[in-house]
C-alpha positions as CSV (number, residue, x, y, z in Angstrom):
1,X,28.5,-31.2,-30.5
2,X,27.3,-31.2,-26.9
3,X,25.6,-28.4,-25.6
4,X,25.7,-28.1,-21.2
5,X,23.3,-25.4,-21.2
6,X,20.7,-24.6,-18.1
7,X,17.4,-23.4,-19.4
8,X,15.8,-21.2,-16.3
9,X,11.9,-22.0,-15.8
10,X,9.4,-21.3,-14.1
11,X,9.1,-25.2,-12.8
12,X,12.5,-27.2,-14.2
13,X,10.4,-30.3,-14.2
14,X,7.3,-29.2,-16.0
15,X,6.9,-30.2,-19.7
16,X,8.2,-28.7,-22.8
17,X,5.8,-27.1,-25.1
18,X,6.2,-26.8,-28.6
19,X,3.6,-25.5,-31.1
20,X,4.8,-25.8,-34.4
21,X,2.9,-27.2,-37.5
22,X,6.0,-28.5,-39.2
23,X,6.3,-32.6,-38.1
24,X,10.0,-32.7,-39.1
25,X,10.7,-29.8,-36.8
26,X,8.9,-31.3,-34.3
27,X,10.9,-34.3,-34.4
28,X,14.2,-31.9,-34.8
29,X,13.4,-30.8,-31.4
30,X,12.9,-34.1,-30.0
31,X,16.3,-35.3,-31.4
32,X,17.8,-32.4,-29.9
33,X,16.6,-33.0,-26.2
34,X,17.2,-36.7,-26.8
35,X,20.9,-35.8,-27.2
36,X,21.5,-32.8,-24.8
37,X,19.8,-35.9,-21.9
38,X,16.9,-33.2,-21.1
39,X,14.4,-35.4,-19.3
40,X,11.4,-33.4,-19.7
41,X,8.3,-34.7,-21.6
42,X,7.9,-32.6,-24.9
43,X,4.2,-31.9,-25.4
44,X,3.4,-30.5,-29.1
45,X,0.5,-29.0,-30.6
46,X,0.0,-28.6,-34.4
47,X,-1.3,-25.1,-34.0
48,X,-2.4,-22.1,-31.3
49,X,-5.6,-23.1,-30.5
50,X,-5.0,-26.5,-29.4
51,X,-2.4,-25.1,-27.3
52,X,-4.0,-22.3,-25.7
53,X,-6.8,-24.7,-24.7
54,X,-4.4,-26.7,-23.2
55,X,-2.9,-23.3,-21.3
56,X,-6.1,-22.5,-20.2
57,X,-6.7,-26.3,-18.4
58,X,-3.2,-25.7,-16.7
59,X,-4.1,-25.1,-12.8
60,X,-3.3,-21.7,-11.3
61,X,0.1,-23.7,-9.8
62,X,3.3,-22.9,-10.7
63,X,4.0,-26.9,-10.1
64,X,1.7,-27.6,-13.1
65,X,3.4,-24.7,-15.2
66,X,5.4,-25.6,-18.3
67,X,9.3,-25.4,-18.5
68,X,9.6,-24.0,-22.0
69,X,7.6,-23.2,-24.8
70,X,8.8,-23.6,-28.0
71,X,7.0,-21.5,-30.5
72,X,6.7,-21.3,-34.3
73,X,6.0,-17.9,-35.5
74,X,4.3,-19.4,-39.1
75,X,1.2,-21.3,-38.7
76,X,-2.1,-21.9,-40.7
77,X,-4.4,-20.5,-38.5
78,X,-2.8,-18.5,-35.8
79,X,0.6,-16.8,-36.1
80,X,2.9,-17.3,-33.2
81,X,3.0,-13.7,-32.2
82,X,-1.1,-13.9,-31.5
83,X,-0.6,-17.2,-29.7
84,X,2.4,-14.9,-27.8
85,X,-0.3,-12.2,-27.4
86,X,-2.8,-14.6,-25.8
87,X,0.2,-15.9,-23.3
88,X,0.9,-12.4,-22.0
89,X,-3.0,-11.5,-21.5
90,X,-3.4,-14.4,-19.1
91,X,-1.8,-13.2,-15.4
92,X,-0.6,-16.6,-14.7
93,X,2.2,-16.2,-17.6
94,X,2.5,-12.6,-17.9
């Protein structure tokens, strides 16, 4: 099955984020992309911190912003809806 879906985003060409600590979902996701021809680079991050380090090196550009974020809501050290939390306390991505 082929999906023709636009995703809306902030910048269409910036990266897709995922943070998930799951390796086969991570490579689920790529698969997916791989097959629906979406061109973006798929950036993951094993768990929250990692990626809101990452966040917080992104410029204060909406060129350097990310297309999607993918996020799992289970994770060892820092459940998806504090990582969510974090995301809406930061103007830039509110």
């Amino acid at each position: 099955m082929k999906l023709n879906v636009k995703i809306p985003a902030a910048h269409r060409d910036g990266s897709i984020l995922m943070v998930d600590d799951e390796e086969l979902d991570i490579e689920a996701a790529m698969r997916g992309l791989r097959k629906s021809n979406i061109k973006n680079t798929l950036l993951s991050f094993p768990d929250g911190p990692p990626f809101i380090e990452y966040l917080n090196r992104i410029e204060d550009d909406k060129d350097s912003y990310p297309a999607l974020v993918l996020l799992d809501i289970n994770m060892p050290l820092m459940s998806g809806f504090d990582v969510l939390r974090h995301i809406r306390a930061d103007p830039r991505f509110a």
